[in-house]
C-alpha positions as a printed Julia matrix, in Angstrom:
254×3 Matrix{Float64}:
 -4.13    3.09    5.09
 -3.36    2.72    1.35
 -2.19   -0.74    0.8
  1.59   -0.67   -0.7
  0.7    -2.08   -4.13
 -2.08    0.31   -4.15
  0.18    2.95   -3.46
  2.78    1.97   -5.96
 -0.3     2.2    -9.08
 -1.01    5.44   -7.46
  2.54    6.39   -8.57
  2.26    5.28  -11.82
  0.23    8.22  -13.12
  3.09   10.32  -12.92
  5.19    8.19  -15.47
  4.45   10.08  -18.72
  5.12   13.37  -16.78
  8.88   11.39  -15.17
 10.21   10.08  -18.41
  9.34   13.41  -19.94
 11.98   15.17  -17.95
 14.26   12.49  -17.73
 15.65   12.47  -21.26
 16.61   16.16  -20.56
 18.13   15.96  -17.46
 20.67   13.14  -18.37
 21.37   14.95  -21.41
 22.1    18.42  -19.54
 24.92   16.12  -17.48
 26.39   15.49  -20.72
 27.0    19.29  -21.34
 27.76   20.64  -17.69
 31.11   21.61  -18.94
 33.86   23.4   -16.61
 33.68   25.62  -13.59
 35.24   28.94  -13.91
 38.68   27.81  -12.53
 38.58   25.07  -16.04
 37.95   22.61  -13.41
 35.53   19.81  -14.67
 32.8    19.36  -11.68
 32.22   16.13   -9.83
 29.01   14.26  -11.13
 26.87   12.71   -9.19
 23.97   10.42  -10.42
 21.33    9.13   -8.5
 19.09    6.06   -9.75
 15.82    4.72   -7.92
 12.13    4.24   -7.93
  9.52    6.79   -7.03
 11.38    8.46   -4.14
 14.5     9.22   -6.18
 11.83   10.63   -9.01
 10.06   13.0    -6.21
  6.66   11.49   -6.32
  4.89   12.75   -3.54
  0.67   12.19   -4.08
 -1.94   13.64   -4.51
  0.35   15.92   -5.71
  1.2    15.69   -9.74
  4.59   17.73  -10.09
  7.88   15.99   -9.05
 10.48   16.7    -6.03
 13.43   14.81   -6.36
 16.28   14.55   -3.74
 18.86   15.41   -5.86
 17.6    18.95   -6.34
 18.46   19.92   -2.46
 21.36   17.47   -2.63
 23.08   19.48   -5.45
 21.9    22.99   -3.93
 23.95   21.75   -0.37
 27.18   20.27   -2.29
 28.06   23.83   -4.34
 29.15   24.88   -7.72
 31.91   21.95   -8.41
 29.25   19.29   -8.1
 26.61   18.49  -10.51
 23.84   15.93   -9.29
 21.12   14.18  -11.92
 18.92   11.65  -11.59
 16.51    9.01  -12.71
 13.67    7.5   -10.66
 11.4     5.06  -11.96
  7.93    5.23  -10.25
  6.74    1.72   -9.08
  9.66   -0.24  -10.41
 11.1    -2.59   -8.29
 14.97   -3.47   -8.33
 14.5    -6.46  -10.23
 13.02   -5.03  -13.09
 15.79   -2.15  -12.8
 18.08   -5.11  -13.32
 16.73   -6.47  -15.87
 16.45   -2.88  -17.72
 20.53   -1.98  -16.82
 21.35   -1.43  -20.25
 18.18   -0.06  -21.83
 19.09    3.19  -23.32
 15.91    5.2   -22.11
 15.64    3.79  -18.59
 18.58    0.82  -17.91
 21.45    2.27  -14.77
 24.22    0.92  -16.6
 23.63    2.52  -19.64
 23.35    5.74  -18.27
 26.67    5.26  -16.44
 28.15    4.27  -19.12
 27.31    7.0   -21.3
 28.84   10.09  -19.47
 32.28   10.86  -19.76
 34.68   14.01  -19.36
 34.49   13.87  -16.44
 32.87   10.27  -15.84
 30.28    9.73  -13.11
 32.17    9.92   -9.95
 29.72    8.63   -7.67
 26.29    6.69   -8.04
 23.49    7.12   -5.26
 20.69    3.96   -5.23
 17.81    4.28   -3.16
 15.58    1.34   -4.48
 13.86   -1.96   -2.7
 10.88   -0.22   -0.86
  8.58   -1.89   -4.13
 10.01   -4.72   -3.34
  9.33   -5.24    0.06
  5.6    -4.08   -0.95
  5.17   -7.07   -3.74
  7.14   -9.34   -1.56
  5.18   -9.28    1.67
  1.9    -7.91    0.15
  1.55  -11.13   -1.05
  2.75  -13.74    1.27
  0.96  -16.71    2.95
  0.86  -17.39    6.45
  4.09  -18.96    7.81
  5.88  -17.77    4.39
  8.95  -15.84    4.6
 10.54  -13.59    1.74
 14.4   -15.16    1.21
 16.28  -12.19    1.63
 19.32  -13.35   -0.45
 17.03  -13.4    -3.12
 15.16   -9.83   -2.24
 18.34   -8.29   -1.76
 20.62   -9.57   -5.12
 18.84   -7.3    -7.6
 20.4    -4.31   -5.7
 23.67   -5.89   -4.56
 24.19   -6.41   -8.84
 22.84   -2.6    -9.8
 26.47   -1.44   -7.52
 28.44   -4.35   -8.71
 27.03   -3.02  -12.76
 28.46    0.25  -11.49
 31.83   -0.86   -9.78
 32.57   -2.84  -12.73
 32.59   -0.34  -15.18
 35.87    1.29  -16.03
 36.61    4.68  -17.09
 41.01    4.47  -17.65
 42.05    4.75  -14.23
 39.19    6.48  -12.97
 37.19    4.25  -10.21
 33.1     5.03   -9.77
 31.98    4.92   -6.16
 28.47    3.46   -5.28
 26.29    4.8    -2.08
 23.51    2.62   -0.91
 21.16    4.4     0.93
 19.15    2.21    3.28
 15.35    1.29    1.95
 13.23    3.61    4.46
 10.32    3.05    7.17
  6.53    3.06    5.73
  2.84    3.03    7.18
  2.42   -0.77    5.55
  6.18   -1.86    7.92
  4.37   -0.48   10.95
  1.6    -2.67   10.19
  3.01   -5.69    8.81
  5.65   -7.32   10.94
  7.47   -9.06    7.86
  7.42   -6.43    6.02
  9.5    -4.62    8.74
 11.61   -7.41    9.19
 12.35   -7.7     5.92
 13.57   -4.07    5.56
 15.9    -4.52    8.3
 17.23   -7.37    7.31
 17.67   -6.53    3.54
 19.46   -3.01    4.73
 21.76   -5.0     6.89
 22.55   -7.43    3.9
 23.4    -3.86    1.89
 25.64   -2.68    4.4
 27.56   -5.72    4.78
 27.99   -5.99    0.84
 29.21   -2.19    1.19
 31.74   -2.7     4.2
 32.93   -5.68    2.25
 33.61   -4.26   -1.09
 37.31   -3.84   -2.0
 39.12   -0.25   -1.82
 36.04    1.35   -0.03
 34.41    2.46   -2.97
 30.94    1.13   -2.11
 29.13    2.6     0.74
 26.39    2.2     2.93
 23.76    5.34    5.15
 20.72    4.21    6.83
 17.73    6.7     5.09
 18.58    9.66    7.68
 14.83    9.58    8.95
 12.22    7.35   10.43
  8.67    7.43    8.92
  6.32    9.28   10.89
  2.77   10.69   10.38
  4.46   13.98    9.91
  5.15   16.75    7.23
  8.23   15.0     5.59
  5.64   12.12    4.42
  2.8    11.67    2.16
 -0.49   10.5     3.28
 -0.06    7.03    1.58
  2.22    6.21    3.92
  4.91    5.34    1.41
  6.3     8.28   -0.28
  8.07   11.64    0.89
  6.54   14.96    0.62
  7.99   17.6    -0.71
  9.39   18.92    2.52
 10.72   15.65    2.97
 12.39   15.23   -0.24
 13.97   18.49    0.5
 15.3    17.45    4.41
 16.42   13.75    2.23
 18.98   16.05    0.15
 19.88   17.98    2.72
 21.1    15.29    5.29
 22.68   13.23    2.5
 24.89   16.09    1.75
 27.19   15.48    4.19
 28.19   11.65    3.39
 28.33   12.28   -0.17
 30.81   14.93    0.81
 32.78   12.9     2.09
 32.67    9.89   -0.49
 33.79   12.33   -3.36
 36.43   14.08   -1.85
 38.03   10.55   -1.94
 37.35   10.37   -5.94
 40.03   11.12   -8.36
């Protein structure tokens, strides 16, 4: 078993290769113009580390989510994304408005139509630098783990657009090999999802939500052999299954 901060410089090497394609795919959101009906789609971005990116070693090419998430939702919907290999959510924080990498920035540079709904999948890295390195009888606080993510929604839901409200969806930080082994590390998934959700249900007007990652990690074909990331088979189910609660967030967006 690859430990998790091994497995998070493994991801690394496919940086150059990430940021690469990112500049192009934010900029194609900027131009997605109208459907045939002159109705401006619904745009959907989703921000993370290495599993919204599609890493999936030993493999070099890229598989994100929001390839099969798009493909499910239809024509009217456009979905990009960034992911940011072996970042953890604090660093995403304290990148939000850097104009190559930062969430808010990116947010807050599409318009007509706006961004009507965000999608963050981000805290497995921190869970791995967290527990990796924790003495015995030493507990991660989970306040603490949890507030970089809690502010990358609130950087989102603040941002105003006229009258035109963005939507946030948490999706819950997923099962790895290094959580079956390492009891904190488990713990401290479960409880920073639960601290997710109940900033989510708690959020005025609805417009932040909360899923649980739709599947458990297994030694199967939806997951690398590290242990840590998706395959590409499992990036592809990870779309799929998200379709149908994003569905249902943006038919509630103006």
């Amino acid at each position: 078993m690859v430990r998790p901060i091994f497995s998070l410089l493994l991801s690394l090497r496919h940086k150059d290769l990430y940021h690469q394609r990112t500049h192009s795919i934010l900029k194609s959101m900027s131009n997605d113009g109208t459907s045939e009906g002159g109705v401006k789609p619904k745009r959907i971005f989703c921000y993370g580390d290495s599993l919204t990116a599609g890493t999936a070693p030993p493999l070099y090419d890229l598989f994100p989510y929001g390839q099969s998430l798009e493909s499910e939702l239809g024509d009217d919907v456009v979905v990009r994304w960034k992911g940011l290999p072996g970042w953890t959510a604090g660093s995403m924080v304290e990148y939000l408005d850097d104009n190559n990498v930062g969430l808010r920035a990116a947010v807050n540079g599409i318009d007509n139509p706006p961004i009507a709904l965000v999608i963050i999948l981000a805290g497995t890295n921190d869970i791995g630098f967290l527990t990796s390195s924790m003495t015995t009888g030493s507990a991660p606080d989970v306040t603490e783990a949890v507030k970089p993510i809690v502010t990358m929604h609130k950087a989102c839901l603040d941002i105003t657009k006229g009258e035109h409200k963005i939507r946030t969806l948490a999706v819950g930080i997923p099962g790895s090999a290094w959580q079956q082994l390492n009891a904190s590390a488990s713990k401290l998934a479960a409880d920073m999802n639960s601290s997710i959700q109940e900033f989510a249900q708690s959020y005025p007007d609805g417009l932040a939500s909360y899923t649980d990652f739709p599947f458990p990690y297994e030694k199967n074909d939806l997951w690398c052999s590290d242990g840590l990331h998706l395959s590409p088979k499992g990036y592809t189910r990870l779309g799929r299954d998200l379709a149908p609660i994003v569905e249902k967030i943006i038919e509630k967006c103006s």
